[in-house]
N, C-alpha and C positions, 0 to 999 in steps of 0.2 A: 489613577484611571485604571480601569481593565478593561477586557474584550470588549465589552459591549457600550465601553464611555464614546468609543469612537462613533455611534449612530447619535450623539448627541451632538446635534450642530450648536444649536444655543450657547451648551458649556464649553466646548470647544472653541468657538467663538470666543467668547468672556476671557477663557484662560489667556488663548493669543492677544488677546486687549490688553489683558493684565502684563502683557512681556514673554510668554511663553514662548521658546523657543521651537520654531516650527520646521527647522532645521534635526533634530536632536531629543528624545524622549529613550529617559531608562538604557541610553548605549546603541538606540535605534532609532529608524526614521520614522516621524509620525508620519509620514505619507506613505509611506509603505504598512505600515500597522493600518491606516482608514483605507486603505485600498483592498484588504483582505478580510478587514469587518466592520468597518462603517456603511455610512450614507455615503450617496452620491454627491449629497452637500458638501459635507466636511470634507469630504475628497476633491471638491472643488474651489472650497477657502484654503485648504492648506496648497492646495496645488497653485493658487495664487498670492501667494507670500514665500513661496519657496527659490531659489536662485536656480533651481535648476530640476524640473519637473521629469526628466528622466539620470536624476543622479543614483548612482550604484551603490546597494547592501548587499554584499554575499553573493556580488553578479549578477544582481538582477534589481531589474527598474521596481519605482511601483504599480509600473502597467503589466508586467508580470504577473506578480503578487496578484493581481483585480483577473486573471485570465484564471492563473493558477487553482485561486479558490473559489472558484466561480459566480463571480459578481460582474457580470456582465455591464451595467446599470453604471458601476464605478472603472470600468475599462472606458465606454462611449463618455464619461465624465474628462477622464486623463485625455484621452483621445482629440477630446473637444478644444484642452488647450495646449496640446501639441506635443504631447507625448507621443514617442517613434510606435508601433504597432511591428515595423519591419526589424528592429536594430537586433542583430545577431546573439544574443546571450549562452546561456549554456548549452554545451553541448554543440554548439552552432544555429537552436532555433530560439527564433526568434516568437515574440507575443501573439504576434497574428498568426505566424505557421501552426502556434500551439493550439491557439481557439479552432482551426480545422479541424482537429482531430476531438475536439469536445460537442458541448450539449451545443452553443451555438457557432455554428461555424460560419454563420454570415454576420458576425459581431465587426469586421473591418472590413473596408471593398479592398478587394485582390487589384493591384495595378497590373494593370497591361502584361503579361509574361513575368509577372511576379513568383513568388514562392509558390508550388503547392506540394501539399500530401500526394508522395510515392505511390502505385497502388497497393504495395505490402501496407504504406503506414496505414492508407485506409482500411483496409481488409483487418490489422491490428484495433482500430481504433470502433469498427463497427464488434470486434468480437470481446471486445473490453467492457463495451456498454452493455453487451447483450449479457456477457457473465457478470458481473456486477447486480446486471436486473435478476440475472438467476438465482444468482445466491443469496439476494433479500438483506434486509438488517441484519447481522450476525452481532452476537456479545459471546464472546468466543476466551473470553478470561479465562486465564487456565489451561486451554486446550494447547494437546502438543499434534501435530501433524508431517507427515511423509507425504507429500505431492510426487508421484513414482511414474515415469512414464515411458510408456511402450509396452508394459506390462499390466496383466490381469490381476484380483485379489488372489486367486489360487496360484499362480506365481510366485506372490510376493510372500505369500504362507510357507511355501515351498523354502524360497530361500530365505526365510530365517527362522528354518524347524522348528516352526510355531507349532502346537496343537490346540486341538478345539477346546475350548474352555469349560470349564465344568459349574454346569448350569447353575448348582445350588447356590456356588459359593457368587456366582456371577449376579444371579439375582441379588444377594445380599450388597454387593459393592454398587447395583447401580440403584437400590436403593437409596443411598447414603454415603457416595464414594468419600466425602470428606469427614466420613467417622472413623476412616484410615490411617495412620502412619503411607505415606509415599512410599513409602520404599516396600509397603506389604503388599501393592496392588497394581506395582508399576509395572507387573510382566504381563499386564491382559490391555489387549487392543483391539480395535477395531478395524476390518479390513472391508474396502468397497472397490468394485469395478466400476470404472467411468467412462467415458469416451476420453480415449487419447491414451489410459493408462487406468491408476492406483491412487487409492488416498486408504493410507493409514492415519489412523485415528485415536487420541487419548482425550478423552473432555476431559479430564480433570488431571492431568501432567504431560510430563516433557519426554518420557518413554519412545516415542517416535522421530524424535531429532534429536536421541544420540548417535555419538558417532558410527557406534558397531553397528547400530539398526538400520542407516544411512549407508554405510561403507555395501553392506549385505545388498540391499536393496539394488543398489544402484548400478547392478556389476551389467556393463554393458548399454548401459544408458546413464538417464542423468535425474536426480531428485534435489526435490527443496522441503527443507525441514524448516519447522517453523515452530516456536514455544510463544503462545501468548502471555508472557509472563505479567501476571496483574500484579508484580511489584516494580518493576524495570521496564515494561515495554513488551513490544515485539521483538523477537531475538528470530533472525533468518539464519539460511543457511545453505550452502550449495554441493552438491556430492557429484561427480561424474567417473564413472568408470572405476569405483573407487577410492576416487583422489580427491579429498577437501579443497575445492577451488575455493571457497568464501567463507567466514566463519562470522558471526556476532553483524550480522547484514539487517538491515533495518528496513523493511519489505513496510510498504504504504506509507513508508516516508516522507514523501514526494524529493523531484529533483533536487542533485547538489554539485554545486561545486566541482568540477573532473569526471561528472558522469559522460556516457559516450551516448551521440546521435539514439541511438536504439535505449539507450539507460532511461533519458530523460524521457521520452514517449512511454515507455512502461510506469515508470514513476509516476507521468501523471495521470493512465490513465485508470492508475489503481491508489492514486492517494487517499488513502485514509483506511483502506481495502485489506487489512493484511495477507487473509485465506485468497481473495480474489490473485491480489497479484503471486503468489506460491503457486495457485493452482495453472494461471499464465504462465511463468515461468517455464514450469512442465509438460506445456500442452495440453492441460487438460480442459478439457469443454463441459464442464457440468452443466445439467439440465438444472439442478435443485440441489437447495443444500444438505440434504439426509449425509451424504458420505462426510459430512463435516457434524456436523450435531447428533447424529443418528437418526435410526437404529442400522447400524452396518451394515454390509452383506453377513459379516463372519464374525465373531468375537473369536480370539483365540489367543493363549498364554505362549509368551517366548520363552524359550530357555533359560535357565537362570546361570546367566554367564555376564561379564566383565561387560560393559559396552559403551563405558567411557572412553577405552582406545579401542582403536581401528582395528 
């Protein structure tokens, strides 16, 4: 089976007729896999042959899972045959407190002095969606970025004795930047003012979340470096005042495992998001994606210095 075998009620069906264990699929639970990309169906036979329609994978129900990835459709499925909506999971919140802060927030009735969203978490979860809408579909492979906040691009230039880049050869790289050796191009960046702060910018490398350029950057505040690496992932990363708080952090991962109250609300309110939750992270409030894609405020070349250490 794969992702999409689970909208298949029919086969789904058949296989459990045939003995399929509806417990147990590939080291996972098929109700937690049809709850994140099935049907309402299949999420509703498997939910009725199961021993226990809120049993735990990695902490979390498969009424989780149906909030998490937003299948509304397959949450009121689970819901209908008595999967908890309130039970406490990561973090402390629970499926129903989560759907508050997303697209539907009237997916479970709030009992009497029940849970709700803080005014921060609201105030976090309206400025999530609105940056999410700003920033659009991003394909962002490749790109390396400095999320810098409190500071301007002429700041950020400043401190890391950048100069203006020299047009000829600039033009020629962004013709074609992958007609390059990395290592010949990776001293030109991009630099934009945002509300809140700074985004440095690399579309085609990881130039902005090294550590000397993060370490620079940050002095007096706090950054999030971020490489979209189109062979490994998103590779995150956190600089404050100098000091690497987090290293190899996987930004639009959604919640896991020992995240904190405040982890899991950002987790999900930027899963799948990478640029989104970085520029969260920092404060930053863009209007539009250009400081991410371009064209800059500033192109200009760093120094050519060491900036793998701090």
């Amino acid at each position: 089976m794969c992702w999409e075998s689970w909208q298949d009620y029919g086969d789904v069906r058949r296989r459990l007729d045939l003995g399929a264990d509806p417990e147990a699929f590939g080291g996972g639970r098929p109700l937690h896999l049809a709850a994140m990309s099935g049907s309402p169906q299949v999420v509703a036979e498997l939910a009725r042959r199961v021993a226990d329609v809120d049993a735990l994978e990695n902490g979390t129900t498969a009424l989780w899972e149906a909030v998490l990835f937003d299948r509304p459709d397959n949450a009121r499925a689970l819901a209908a045959v008595g999967a908890d909506p309130w039970r406490p999971l990561l973090g402390g919140w629970s499926p129903g407190r989560l759907s508050l802060a997303g697209p539907t927030p009237d997916l479970f009735p709030v009992p009497e002095g029940g849970p709700r969203l803080t005014e921060e978490e609201h105030a976090a979860a309206r400025e999530g969606s609105r940056l999410v809408a700003a920033l659009g579909e991003l394909h962002c492979d490749g790109t390396g970025l400095a999320c810098v906040a409190g500071i301007d691009a002429e700041e950020a230039i400043r401190r890391l004795e950048a100069t203006p880049a020299d047009s000829e050869e600039l033009d020629e790289v962004l013709e074609d930047p992958y007609a390059y050796d990395m290592d010949e191009i990776s001293h030109i960046v991009g630099v934009t003012t945002v509300p809140g702060g700074c985004v440095v910018t690399q579309p085609w490398g990881y130039a902005p979340k090294m550590p000397g350029v993060l370490v620079r950057l940050s002095v007096g505040t706090v950054c999030y470096g971020l490489y979209a690496n189109p062979k490994s992932g998103n590779q995150g990363s956190v600089v404050r005042n100098g000091v690497v708080e987090g290293w190899d952090l996987h930004p639009g991962g959604g919640p896991d495992v020992g995240f904190t109250p405040e982890e899991v609300l950002v987790s999900y309110l930027y899963r799948g998001n990478a640029v989104a939750h970085a520029c969260a992270f920092a404060g930053l409030r863009l209007t539009d994606a250009r400081a991410v894609v371009g064209p800059p405020d500033r192109w200009v070349e760093l120094p050519r210095r060491e900036y793998w250490s701090d």
